[in-house]
MIRO-100793 format. One record per residue (C-alpha): residue number from 1; chain; residue in one letter; x, y, z. Coordinates in steps of 0.1 Angstrom, whole numbers. Last residue first. Example, Ala and Ser with C-alpha at 12.3 -4.5 7.8 and 13.67 -1.06 7.14 Angstrom:
# residues 2
+-------+-------+------+-------+-------+-------+
! rotor ! pakol ! doro !     u !     v !     w !
+-------+-------+------+-------+-------+-------+
!     2 !     A !    s !   137 !   -11 !    71 !
!     1 !     A !    a !   123 !   -45 !    78 !
+-------+-------+------+-------+-------+-------+
//
This chain:
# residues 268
+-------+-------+------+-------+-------+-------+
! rotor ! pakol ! doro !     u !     v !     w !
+-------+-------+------+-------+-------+-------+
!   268 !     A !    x !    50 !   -96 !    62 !
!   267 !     A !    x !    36 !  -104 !    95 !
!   266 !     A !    x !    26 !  -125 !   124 !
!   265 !     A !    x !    24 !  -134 !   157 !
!   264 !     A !    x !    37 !  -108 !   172 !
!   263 !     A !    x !    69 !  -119 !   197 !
!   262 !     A !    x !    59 !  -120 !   236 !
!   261 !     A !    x !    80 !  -150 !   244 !
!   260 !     A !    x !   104 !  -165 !   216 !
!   259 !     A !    x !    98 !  -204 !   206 !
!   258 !     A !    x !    58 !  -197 !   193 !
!   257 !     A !    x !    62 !  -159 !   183 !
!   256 !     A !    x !    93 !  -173 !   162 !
!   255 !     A !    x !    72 !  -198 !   144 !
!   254 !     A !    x !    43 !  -176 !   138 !
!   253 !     A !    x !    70 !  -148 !   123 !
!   252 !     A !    x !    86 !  -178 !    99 !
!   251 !     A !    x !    50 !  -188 !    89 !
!   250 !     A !    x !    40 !  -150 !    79 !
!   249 !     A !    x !    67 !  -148 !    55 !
!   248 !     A !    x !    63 !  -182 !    39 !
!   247 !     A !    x !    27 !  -169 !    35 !
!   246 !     A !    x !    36 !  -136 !    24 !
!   245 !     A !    x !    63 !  -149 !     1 !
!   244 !     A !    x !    32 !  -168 !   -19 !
!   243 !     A !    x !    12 !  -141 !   -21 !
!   242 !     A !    x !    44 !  -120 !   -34 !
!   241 !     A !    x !    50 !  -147 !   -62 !
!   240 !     A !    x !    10 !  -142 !   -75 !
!   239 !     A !    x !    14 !  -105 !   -75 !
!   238 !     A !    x !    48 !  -106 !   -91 !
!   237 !     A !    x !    36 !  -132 !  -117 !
!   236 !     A !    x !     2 !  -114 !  -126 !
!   235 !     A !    x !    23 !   -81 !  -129 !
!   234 !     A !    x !    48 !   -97 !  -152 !
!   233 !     A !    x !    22 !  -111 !  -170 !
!   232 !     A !    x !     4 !   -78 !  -176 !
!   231 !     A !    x !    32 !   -64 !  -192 !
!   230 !     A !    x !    22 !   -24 !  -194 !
!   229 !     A !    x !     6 !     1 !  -211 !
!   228 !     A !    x !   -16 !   -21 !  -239 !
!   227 !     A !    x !   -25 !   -48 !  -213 !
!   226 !     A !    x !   -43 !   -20 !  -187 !
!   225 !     A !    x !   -24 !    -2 !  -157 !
!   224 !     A !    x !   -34 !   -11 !  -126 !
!   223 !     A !    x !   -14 !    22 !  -113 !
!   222 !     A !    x !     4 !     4 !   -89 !
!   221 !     A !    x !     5 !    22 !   -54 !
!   220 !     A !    x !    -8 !    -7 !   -34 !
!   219 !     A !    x !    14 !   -30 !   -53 !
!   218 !     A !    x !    47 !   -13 !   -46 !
!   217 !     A !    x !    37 !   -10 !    -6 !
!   216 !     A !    x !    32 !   -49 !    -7 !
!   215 !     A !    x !    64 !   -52 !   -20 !
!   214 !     A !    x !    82 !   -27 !     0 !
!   213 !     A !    x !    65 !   -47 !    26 !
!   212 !     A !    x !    78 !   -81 !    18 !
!   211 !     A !    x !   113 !   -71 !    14 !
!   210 !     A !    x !   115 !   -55 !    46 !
!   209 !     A !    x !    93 !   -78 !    72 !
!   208 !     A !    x !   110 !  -107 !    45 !
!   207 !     A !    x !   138 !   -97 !    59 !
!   206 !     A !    x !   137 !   -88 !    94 !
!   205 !     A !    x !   121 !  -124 !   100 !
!   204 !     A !    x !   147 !  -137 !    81 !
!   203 !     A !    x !   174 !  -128 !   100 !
!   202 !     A !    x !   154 !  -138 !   133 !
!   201 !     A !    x !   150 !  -173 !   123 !
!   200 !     A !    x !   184 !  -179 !   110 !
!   199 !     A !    x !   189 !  -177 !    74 !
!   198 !     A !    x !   194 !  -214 !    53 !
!   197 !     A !    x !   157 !  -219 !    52 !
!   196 !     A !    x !   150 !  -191 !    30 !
!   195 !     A !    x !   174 !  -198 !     4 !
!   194 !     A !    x !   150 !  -203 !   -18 !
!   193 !     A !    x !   126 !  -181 !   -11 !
!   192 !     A !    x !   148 !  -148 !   -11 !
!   191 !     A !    x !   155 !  -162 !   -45 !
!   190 !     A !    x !   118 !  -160 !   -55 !
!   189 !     A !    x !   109 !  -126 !   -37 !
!   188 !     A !    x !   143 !  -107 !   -53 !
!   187 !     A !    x !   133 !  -124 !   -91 !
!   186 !     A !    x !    94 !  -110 !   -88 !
!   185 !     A !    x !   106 !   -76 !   -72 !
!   184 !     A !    x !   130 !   -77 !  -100 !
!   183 !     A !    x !   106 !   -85 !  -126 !
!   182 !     A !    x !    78 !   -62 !  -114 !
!   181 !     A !    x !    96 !   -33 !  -111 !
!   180 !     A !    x !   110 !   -37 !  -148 !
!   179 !     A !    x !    74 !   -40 !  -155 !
!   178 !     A !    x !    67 !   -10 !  -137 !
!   177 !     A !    x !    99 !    11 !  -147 !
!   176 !     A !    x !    97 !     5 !  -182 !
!   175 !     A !    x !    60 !    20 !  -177 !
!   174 !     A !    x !    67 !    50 !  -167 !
!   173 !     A !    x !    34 !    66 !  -169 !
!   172 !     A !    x !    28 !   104 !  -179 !
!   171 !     A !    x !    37 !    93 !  -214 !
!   170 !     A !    x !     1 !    74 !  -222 !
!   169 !     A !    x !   -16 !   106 !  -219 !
!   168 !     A !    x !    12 !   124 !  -240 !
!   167 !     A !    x !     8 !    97 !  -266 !
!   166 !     A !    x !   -29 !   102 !  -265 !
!   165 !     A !    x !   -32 !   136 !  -268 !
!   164 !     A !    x !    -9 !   138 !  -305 !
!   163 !     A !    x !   -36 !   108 !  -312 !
!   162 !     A !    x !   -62 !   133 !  -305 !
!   161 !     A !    x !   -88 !   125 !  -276 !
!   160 !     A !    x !  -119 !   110 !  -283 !
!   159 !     A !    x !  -130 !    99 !  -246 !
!   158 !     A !    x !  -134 !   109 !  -209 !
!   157 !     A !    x !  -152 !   100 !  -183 !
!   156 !     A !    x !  -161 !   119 !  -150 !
!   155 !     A !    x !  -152 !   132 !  -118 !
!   154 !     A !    x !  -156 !   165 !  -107 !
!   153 !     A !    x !  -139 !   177 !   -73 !
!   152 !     A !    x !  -163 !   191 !   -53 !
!   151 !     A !    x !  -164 !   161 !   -29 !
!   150 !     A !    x !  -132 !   166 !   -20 !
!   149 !     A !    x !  -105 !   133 !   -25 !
!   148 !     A !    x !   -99 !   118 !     6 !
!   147 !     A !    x !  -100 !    81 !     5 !
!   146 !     A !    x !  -138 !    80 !     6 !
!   145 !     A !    x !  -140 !   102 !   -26 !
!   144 !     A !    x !  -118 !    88 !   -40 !
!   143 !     A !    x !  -139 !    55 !   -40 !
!   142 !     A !    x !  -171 !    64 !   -44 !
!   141 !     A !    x !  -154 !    87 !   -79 !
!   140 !     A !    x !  -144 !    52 !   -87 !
!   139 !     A !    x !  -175 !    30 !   -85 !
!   138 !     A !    x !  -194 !    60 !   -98 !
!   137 !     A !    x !  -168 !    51 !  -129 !
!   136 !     A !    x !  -175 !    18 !  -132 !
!   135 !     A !    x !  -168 !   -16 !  -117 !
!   134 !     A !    x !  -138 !    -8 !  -105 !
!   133 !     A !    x !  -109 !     0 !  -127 !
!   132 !     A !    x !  -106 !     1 !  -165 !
!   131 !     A !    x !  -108 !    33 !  -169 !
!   130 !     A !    x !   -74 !    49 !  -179 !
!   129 !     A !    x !   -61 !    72 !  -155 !
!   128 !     A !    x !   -65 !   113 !  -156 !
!   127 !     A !    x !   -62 !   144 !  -136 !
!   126 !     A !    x !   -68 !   178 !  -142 !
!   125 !     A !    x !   -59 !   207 !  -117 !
!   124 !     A !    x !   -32 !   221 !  -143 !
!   123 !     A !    x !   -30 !   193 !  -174 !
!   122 !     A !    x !   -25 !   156 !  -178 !
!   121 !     A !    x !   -20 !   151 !  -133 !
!   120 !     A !    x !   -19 !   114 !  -133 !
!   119 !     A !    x !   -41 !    90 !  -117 !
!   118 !     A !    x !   -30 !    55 !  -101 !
!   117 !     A !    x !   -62 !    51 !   -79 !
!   116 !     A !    x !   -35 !    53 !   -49 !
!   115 !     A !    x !   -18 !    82 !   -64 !
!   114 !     A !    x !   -53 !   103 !   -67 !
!   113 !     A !    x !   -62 !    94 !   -31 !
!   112 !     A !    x !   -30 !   101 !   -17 !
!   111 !     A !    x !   -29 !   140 !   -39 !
!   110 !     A !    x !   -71 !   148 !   -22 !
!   109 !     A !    x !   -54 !   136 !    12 !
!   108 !     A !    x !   -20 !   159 !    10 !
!   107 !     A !    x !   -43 !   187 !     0 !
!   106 !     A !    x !   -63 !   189 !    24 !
!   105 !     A !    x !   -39 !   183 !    54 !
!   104 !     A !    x !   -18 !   211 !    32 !
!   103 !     A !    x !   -48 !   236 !    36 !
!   102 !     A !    x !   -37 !   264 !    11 !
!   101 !     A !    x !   -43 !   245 !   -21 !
!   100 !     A !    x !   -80 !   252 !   -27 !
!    99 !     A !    x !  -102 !   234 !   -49 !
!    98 !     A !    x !  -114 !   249 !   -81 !
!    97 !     A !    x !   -89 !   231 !  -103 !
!    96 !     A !    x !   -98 !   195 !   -90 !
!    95 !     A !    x !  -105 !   178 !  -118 !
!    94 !     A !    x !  -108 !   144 !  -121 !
!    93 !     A !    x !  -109 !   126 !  -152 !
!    92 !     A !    x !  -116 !    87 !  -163 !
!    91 !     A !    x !  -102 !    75 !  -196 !
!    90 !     A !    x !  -117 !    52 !  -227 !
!    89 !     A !    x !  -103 !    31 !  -247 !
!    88 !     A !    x !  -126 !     3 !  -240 !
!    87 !     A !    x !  -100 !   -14 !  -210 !
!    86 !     A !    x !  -112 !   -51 !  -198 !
!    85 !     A !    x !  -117 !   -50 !  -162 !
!    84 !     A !    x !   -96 !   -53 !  -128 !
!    83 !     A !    x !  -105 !   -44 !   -95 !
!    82 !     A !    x !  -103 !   -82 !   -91 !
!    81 !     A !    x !   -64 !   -77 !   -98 !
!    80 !     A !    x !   -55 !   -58 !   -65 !
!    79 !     A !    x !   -74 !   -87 !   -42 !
!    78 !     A !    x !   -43 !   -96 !   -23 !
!    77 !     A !    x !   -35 !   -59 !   -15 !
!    76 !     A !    x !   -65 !   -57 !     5 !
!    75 !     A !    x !   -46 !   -47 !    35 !
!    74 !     A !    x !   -33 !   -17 !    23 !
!    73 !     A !    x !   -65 !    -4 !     9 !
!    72 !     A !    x !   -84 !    -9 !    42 !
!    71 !     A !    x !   -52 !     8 !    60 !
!    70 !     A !    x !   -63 !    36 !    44 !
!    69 !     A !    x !   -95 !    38 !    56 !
!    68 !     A !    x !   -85 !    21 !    89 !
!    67 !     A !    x !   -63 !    52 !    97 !
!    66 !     A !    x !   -95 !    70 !   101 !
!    65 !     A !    x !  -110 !    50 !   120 !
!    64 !     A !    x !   -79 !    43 !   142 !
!    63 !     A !    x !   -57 !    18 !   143 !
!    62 !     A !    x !   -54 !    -4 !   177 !
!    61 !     A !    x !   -39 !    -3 !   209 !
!    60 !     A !    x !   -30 !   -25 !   240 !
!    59 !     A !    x !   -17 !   -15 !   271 !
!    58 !     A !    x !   -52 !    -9 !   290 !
!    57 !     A !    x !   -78 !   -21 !   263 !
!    56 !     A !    x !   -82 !    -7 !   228 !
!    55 !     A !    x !   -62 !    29 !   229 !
!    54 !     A !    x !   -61 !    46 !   200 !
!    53 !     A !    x !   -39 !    49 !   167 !
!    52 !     A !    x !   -33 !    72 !   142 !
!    51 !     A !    x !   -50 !   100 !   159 !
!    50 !     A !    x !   -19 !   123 !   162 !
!    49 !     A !    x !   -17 !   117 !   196 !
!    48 !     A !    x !   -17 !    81 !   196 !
!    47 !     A !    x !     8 !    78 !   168 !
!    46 !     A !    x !    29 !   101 !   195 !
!    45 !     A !    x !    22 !    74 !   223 !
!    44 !     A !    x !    28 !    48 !   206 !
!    43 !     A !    x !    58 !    65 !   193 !
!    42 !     A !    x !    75 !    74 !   228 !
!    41 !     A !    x !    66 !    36 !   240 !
!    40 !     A !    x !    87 !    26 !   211 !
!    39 !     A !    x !   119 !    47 !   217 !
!    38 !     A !    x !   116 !    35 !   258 !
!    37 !     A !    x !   115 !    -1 !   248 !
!    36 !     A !    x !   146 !     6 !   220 !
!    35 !     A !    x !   148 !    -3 !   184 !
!    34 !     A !    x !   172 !   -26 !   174 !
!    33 !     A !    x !   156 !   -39 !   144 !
!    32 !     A !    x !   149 !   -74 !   160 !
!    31 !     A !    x !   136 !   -48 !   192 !
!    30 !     A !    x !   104 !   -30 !   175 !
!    29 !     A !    x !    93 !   -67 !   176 !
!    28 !     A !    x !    93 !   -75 !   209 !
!    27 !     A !    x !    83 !   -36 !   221 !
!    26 !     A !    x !    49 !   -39 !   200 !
!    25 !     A !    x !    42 !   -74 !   210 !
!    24 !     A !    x !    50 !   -57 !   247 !
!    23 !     A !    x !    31 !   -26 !   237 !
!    22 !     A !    x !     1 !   -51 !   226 !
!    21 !     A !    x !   -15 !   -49 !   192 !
!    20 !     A !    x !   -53 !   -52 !   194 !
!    19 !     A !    x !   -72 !   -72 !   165 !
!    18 !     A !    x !   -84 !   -51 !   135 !
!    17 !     A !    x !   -68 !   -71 !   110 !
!    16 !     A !    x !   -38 !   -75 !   130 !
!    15 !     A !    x !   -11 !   -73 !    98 !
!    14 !     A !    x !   -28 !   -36 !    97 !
!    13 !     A !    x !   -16 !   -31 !   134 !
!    12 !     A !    x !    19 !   -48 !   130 !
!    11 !     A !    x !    30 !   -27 !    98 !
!    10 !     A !    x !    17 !    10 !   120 !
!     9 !     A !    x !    40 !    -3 !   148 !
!     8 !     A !    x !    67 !   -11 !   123 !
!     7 !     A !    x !    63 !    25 !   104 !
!     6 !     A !    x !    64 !    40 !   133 !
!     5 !     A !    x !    95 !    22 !   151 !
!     4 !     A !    x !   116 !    37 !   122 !
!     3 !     A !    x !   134 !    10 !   100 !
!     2 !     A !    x !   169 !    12 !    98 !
!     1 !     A !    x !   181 !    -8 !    65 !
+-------+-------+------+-------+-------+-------+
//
């Protein structure tokens, strides 16, 4: 799999939790995917320019403000089942039909901030997610909003709905996908594990860099479903296994920063 140096360079920063990436640490691991020095510099310096990253000392960078907001949702992946509380049937709605659709910066924040609370679009400009997130709905309109969602969009709960309503609120979820996403991810971590100590060092620092972070990226964007949409064990078990693969994940880059000059420290 070709990875592009963006994504690593982006991957590397959040890993740092807020402490400065170097270009050489930058350039060192860029190159176990065969990515260039010159093809790295030219993205450091484009993330730069769009205001993804900024400069923290001479040759050294960080994420922005901006990207830290998102970035805070990435790195707190290990926490995804604290935001967790018993379901009471009930749904929060946001509607966003009176917002405009012409600024596509706009709009591509207000659409990341519904995905990453797990919402579904249930009619036109109306969007809904069980609520049994956060610790309240204030909690979660806080939260969208801070992610990108306008201000003017209305946020509220929702009950009584048909049964006819129900079924087509439960539909807009695939959740034979998300368990089945959660066993395979689950069964790929575990026999990635092991046989972990059979790969050479840097094989398996590309690896678990690529399984790893589709995991993580999996777990950001699940929907936190409650028990009676999806197989709560099977999420539990994938979280729980993927904590785990970090940590193996994260020796294997410490120990090839230690014998290979300039390598990050670590990642998954």
């Amino acid at each position: 799999m070709k990875l592009k140096p963006k994504k690593i360079i982006l991957d590397l920063l959040l890993a740092a939790e807020g402490r400065p990436l170097s270009a050489r640490d930058a350039i060192s691991a860029c190159g176990l995917f065969g990515i260039s020095e010159n093809n790295v510099r030219v993205n450091l310096t484009r993330l730069s320019a769009e205001g993804m990253i900024e400069a923290a000392s001479r040759g050294a960078y960080r994420l922005s403000e901006s990207a830290m907001k998102l970035g805070g949702e990435v790195q707190s992946w290990r926490k995804q089942e604290e935001r967790l509380r018993p379901w009471k049937g009930q749904y929060v709605m946001a509607y966003t039909g009176m917002l405009g659709r012409s600024d596509r910066g706009a709009l591509q924040r207000r659409e990341r901030a519904l995905e990453l609370l797990g919402f579904r679009e249930y009619r036109r400009g109306l969007y809904i997610r069980p609520d049994n997130i956060e610790q309240d709905v204030e909690a979660v309109r806080r939260r969208l909003y801070s992610l990108g969602l306008e201000t003017e969009a209305v946020v509220c709960l929702a009950n009584e709905f048909s049964e006819d309503q129900k079924q087509e609120i439960h539909a807009l979820w695939d959740t034979w996908q998300l368990n089945a996403g959660y066993r395979d991810a689950t069964a790929q971590m575990q026999a990635w594990m092991r046989r972990s100590d059979d790969i050479e060092p840097e094989v398996a620092a590309r690896e678990c860099f690529l399984i790893g972070g589709n995991a993580i990226r999996q777990l950001v964007f699940d929907p936190l479903l409650p028990e009676t949409f999806v197989d709560a064990k099977a999420r539990h078990e994938f979280l729980q296994t993927l904590i785990r693969f970090d940590r193996l994940g994260q020796g294997i880059w410490r120990n090839l920063y230690e014998t290979t000059a300039g390598m990050p420290k670590a990642h998954v």
